[in-house]
C-alpha positions in Angstrom: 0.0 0.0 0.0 2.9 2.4 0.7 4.5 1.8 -2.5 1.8 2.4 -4.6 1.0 5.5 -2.6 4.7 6.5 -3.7 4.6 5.6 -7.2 1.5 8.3 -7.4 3.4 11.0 -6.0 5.8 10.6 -8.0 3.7 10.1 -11.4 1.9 13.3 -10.1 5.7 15.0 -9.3 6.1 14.2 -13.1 3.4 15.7 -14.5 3.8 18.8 -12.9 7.1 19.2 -14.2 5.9 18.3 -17.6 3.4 21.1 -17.7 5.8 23.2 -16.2 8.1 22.8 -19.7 4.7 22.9 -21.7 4.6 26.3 -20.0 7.8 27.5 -20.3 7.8 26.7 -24.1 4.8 28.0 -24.6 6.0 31.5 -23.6 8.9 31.2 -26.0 8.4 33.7 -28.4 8.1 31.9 -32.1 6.4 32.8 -35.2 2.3 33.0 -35.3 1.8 32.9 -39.0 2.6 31.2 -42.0 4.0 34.1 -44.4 4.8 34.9 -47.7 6.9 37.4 -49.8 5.1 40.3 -51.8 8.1 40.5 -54.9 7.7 41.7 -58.6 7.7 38.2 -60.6 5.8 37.4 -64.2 2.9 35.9 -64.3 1.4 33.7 -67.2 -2.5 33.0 -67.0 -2.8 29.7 -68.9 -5.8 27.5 -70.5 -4.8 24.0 -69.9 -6.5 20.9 -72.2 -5.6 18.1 -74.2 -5.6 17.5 -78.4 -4.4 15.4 -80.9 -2.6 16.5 -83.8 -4.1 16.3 -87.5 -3.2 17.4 -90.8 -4.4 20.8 -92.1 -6.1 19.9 -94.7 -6.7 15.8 -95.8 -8.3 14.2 -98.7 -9.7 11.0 -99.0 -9.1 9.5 -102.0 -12.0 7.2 -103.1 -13.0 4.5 -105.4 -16.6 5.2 -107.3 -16.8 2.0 -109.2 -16.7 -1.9 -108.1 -14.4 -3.9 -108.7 -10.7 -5.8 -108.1 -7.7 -4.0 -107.2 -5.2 -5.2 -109.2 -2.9 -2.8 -108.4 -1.2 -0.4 -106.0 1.3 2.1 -107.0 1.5 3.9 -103.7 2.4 3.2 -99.8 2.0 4.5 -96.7 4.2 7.3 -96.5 4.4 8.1 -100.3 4.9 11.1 -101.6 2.3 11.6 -104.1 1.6 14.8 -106.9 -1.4 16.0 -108.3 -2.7 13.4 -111.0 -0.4 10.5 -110.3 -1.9 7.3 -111.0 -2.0 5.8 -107.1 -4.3 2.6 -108.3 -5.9 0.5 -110.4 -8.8 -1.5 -110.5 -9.5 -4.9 -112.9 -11.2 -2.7 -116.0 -12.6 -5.4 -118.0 -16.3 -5.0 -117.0 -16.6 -1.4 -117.6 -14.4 -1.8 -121.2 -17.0 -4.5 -122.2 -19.9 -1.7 -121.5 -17.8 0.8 -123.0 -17.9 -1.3 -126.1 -21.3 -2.1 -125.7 -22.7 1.1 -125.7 -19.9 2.5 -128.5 -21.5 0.1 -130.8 -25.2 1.0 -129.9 -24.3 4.6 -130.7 -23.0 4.1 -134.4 -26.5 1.5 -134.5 -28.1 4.5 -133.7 -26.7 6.6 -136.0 -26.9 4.3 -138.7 -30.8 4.7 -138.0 -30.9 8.4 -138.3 -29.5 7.7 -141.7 -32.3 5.7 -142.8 -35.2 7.6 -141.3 -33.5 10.5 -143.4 -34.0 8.7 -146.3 -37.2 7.6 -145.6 -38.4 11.0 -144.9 -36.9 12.5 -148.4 -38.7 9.7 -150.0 -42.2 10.8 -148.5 -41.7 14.0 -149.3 -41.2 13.3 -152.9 -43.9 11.2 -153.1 -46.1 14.2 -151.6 -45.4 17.1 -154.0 -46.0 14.3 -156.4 -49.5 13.0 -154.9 -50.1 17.2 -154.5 -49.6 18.0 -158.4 -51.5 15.0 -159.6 -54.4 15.9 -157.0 -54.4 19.8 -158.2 -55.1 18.2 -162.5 -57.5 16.0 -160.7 -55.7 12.9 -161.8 -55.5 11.7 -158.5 -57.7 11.4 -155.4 -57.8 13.6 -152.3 -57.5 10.2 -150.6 -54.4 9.6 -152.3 -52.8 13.1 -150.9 -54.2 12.5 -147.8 -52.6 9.1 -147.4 -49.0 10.3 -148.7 -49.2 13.5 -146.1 -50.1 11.0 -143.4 -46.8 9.0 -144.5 -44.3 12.2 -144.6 -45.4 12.8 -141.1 -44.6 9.5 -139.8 -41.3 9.7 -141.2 -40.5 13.2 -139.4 -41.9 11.5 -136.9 -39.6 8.4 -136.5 -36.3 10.9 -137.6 -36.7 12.6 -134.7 -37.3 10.0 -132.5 -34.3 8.5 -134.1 -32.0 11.4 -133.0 -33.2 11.6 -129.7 -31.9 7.8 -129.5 -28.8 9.0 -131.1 -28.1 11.1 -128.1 -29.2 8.8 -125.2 -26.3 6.5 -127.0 -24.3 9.4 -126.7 -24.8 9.5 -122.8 -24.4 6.1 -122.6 -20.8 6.2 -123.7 -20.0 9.1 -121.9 -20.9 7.5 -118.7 -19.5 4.6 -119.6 -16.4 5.8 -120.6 -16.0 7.7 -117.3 -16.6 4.5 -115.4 -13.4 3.4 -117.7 -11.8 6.4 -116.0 -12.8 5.4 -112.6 -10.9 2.4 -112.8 -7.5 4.5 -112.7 -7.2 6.2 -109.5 -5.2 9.5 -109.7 -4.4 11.9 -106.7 -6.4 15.2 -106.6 -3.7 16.6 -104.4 0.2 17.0 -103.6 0.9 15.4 -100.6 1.6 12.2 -98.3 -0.4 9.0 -98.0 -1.3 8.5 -94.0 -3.1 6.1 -94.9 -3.6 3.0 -97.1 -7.5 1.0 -96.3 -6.8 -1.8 -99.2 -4.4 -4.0 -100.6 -3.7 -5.5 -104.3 -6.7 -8.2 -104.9 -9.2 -6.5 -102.6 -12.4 -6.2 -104.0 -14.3 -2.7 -102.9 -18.2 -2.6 -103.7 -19.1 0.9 -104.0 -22.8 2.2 -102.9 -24.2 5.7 -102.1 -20.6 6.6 -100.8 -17.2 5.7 -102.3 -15.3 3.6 -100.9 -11.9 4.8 -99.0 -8.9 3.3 -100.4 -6.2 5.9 -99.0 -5.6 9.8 -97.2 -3.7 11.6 -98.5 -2.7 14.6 -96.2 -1.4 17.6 -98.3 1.3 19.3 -96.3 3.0 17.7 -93.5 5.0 20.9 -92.9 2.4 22.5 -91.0 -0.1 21.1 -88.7 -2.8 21.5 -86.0 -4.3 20.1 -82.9 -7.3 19.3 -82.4 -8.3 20.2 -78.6 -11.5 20.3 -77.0 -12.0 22.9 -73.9 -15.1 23.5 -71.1 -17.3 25.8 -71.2 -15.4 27.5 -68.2 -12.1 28.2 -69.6 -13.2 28.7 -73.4 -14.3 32.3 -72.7 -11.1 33.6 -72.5 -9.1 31.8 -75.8 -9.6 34.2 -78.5 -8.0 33.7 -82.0 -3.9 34.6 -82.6 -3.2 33.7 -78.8 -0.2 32.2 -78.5 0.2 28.9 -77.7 2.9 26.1 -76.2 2.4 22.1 -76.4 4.5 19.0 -75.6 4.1 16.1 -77.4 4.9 12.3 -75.3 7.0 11.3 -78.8 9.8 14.6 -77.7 11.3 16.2 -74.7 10.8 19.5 -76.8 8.1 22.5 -76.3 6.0 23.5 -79.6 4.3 27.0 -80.3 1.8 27.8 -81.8 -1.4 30.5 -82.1 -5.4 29.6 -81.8 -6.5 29.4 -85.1 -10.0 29.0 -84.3 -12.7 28.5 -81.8 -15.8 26.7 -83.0 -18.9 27.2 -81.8 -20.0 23.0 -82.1 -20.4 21.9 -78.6 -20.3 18.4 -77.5 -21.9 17.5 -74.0 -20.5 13.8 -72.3 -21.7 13.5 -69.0 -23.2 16.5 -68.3 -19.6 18.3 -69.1 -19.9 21.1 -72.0 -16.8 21.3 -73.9 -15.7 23.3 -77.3 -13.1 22.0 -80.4 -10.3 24.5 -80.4 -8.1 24.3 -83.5 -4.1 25.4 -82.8 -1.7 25.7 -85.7 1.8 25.1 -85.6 4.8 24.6 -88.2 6.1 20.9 -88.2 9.2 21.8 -90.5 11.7 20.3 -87.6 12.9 16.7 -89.0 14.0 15.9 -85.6 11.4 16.6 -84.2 8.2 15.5 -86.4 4.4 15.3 -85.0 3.0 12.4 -86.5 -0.6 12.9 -86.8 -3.0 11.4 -84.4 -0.1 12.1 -81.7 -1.4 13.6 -78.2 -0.7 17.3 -77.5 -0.8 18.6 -74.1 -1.3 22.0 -74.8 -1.4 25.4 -72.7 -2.6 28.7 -74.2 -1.8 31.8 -73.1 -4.8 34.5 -72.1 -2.8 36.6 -69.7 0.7 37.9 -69.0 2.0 40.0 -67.2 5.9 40.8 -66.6 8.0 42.1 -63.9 4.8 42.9 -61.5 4.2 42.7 -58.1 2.3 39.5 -57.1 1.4 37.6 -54.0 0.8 34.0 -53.3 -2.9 33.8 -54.2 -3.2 32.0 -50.6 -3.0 35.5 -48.7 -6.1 36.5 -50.2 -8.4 33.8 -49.0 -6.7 34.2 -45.6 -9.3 35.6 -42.7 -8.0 36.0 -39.2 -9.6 34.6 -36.1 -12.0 35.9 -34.5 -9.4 37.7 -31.9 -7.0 39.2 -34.5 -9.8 39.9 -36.6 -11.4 41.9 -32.9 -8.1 44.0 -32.8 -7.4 44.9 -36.1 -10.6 46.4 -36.5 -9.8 48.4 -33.2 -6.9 49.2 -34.8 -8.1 50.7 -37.7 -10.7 52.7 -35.8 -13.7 50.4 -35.6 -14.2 49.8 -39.5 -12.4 46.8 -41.5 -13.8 47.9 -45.3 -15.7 45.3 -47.5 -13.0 44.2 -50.6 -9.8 42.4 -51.6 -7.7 42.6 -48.9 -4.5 40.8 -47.7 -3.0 40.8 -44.2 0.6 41.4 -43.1 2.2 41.1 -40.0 2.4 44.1 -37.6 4.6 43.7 -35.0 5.6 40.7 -33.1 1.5 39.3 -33.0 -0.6 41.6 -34.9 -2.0 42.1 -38.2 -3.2 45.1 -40.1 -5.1 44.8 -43.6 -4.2 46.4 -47.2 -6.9 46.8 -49.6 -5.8 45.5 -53.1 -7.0 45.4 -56.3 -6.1 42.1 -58.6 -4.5 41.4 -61.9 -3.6 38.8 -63.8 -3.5 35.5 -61.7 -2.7 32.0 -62.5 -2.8 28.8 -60.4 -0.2 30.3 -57.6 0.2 34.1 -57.8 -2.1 37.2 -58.2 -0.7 40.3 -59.2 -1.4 43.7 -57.2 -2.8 46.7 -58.8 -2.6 50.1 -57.9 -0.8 49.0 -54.4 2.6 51.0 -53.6 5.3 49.9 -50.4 4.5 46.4 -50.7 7.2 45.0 -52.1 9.9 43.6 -49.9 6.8 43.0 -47.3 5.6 39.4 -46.4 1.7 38.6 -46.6 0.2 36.1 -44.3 -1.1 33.0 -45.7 -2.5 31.5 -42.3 -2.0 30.9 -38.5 1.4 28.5 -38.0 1.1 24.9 -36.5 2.5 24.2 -33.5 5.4 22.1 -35.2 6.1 24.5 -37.7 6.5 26.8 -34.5 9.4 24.2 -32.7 11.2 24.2 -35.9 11.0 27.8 -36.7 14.6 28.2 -36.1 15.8 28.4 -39.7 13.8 25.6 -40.6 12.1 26.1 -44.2 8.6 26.4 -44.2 7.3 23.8 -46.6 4.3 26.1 -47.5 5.9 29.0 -47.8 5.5 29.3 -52.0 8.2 30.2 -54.1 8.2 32.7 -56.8 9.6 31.8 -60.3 12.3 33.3 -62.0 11.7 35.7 -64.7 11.4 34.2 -67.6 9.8 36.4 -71.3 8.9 32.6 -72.6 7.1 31.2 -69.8 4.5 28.7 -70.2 3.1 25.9 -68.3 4.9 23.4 -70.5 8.3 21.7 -68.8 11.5 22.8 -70.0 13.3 20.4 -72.0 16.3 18.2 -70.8 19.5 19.5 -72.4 
């Protein structure tokens, strides 16, 4: 019983002297706040989203008759001009019809020859059947029965020249449909892509078939981004623009080329198709189309400014600081953008400020003079970061970037 009664005086002998040391660091002077330097820096205000680079202009080079493909003069990655035969397909149907309607043509012409003479012949036989009728040596029936011939053969020449050019339509379709069956390029460019292969048949129906796209000039290209309906009010056309690409350890540029208006909706989430243009001229560096882009376009920027961390203007003081501040500033704290910065060892006092360009981290100040050099307050200091205050480095303390005229969101690259 005595020993137990000694081992809680001296558990209680411990704790006093615990709380004692609590109370003795406690009244240690360390720092209250977490701060944060007010320096001139640049800021770049960026429109982050994702694309995929495409061609500038592709063709699709079709095939508008069926048939066998006998043969392919092209590849992926040919280089193709304007009119170059690129393939064929087996002829042999559409030279038959060719034929066929060549020979029904000169049929029909041969008939317009013999309606002609047909026609002369009535008409003879009518100024005859008219003189004889006028001496009465022949009866009106007789006139009236070689009229009624003279008009059938007008009749049947005409007819016979209408058929004359039908046949003429005939071959001309057929001969295109000859034509068909050599492919040529429309364009100067590069095959991308080949959808066939010597001996494939393609059956052509309201659409021709694909057999190859052809993208015209590889030298320049664009991406292909979509962005939401949050960030696409502030991307306007000729704003510059910076993209990586996962194929290069190397930063593009480009400029918006155009913002269209087609909105796509996928779960609720309104986005718009933004179209950047770039040159591709670097032959160590080629984008490939269909590769991703990661791009970042710039909508603001503003050099050599003074800026904050963006922190210090969401900070609010307690209730206490807040209490004696407003004393401070003789019983009114105004309604605004304000940041706080330390006055003296504990206090605070507020400056009103107006904002400029900000991006993810950093705010510039407007209109503010005798800031710079000063430290803002981001919030209230945790009890460890107040132990290791003693030149440690605060890890939320931000830091500001160096200046940089090219800055974008984009790493740089690895020498």
């Amino acid at each position: 019983m005595i020993a137990k009664h000694s081992i809680n005086i001296a558990f209680a002998a411990a704790l006093a002297v615990f709380a004692g040391c609590t109370e003795q660091f406690a009244k240690k002077e360390g720092p209250k706040f977490r701060l944060a330097p007010i320096a001139k820096t640049d800021i770049v205000k960026t429109v982050e989203a994702t694309g995929t680079v495409a061609p500038i202009k592709k063709v699709e080079v079709g095939a508008q008759v069926n048939g066998r493909i006998i043969k392919l003069f092209v590849d992926f990655n040919s280089h193709v001009t304007n009119g170059q035969v690129v393939a064929l397909i087996d002829p042999q149907v559409y030279d038959a019809q060719y034929k066929s309607a060549l020979a029904q043509l000169h049929a029909n012409e041969a008939n317009v020859m013999k309606c002609e003479a047909a026609l002369v012949l009535a008409e003879k036989t009518l100024v005859r059947k008219e003189s004889l009728s006028k001496k009465q040596l022949a009866s009106v029936a007789d006139y009236d029965s070689a009229l009624e011939v003279r008009d059938i053969a007008a009749a049947a020449l005409k007819q016979a020249r209408a058929q004359v050019e039908q046949s003429h339509a005939s071959v001309s379709q057929a001969r295109a449909n000859l034509n068909y069956c050599t492919i040529v390029s429309p364009v100067d460019g590069t095959v991308i892509l080949r959808s066939v292969d010597e001996g494939q048949t393609v059956v052509s129906s309201m659409n021709a078939v694909p057999l190859l796209t052809i993208a015209e000039d590889l030298s320049r290209i664009q991406v292909e981004a979509t962005v939401p309906e949050a960030d696409v009010g502030a991307i306007r056309e000729g704003q510059p623009v910076t993209f990586t690409a996962d194929a290069y350890r190397k930063r593009f540029k480009g400029i918006v080329r155009q913002v269209r208006l087609a909105s796509t909706t996928v779960n609720n989430v309104v986005t718009y198709p933004i179209i950047i243009e770039a040159a591709n001229d670097d032959p160590n560096a080629m984008l490939f189309p269909g590769m991703t882009a990661n791009i970042s376009v710039e909508t603001a920027r503003a050099e050599g400014v003074v800026a904050v961390s963006s922190a210090a203007l969401r900070f609010r003081p307690n209730n206490d600081d807040y209490a004696a501040a407003k004393a401070a500033a003789g019983g009114e704290i105004p309604r605004g953008r304000k940041i706080w910065i330390k006055d003296g060892d504990t206090g605070m006092k507020f400056v009103k400020v107006e904002e400029g360009v900000s991006d993810a981290s950093f705010t510039q100040l407007v209109g503010v003079d005798g800031l710079e050099g000063k430290e803002a307050i981001l919030g209230y200091a945790t009890a460890r970061t107040a132990a290791n205050a003693g030149g440690a480095v605060n890890p939320f303390r931000p830091k500001f970037p160096q200046r940089n005229k090219n800055k974008g969101t984009a790493p740089e690259p690895r020498k």
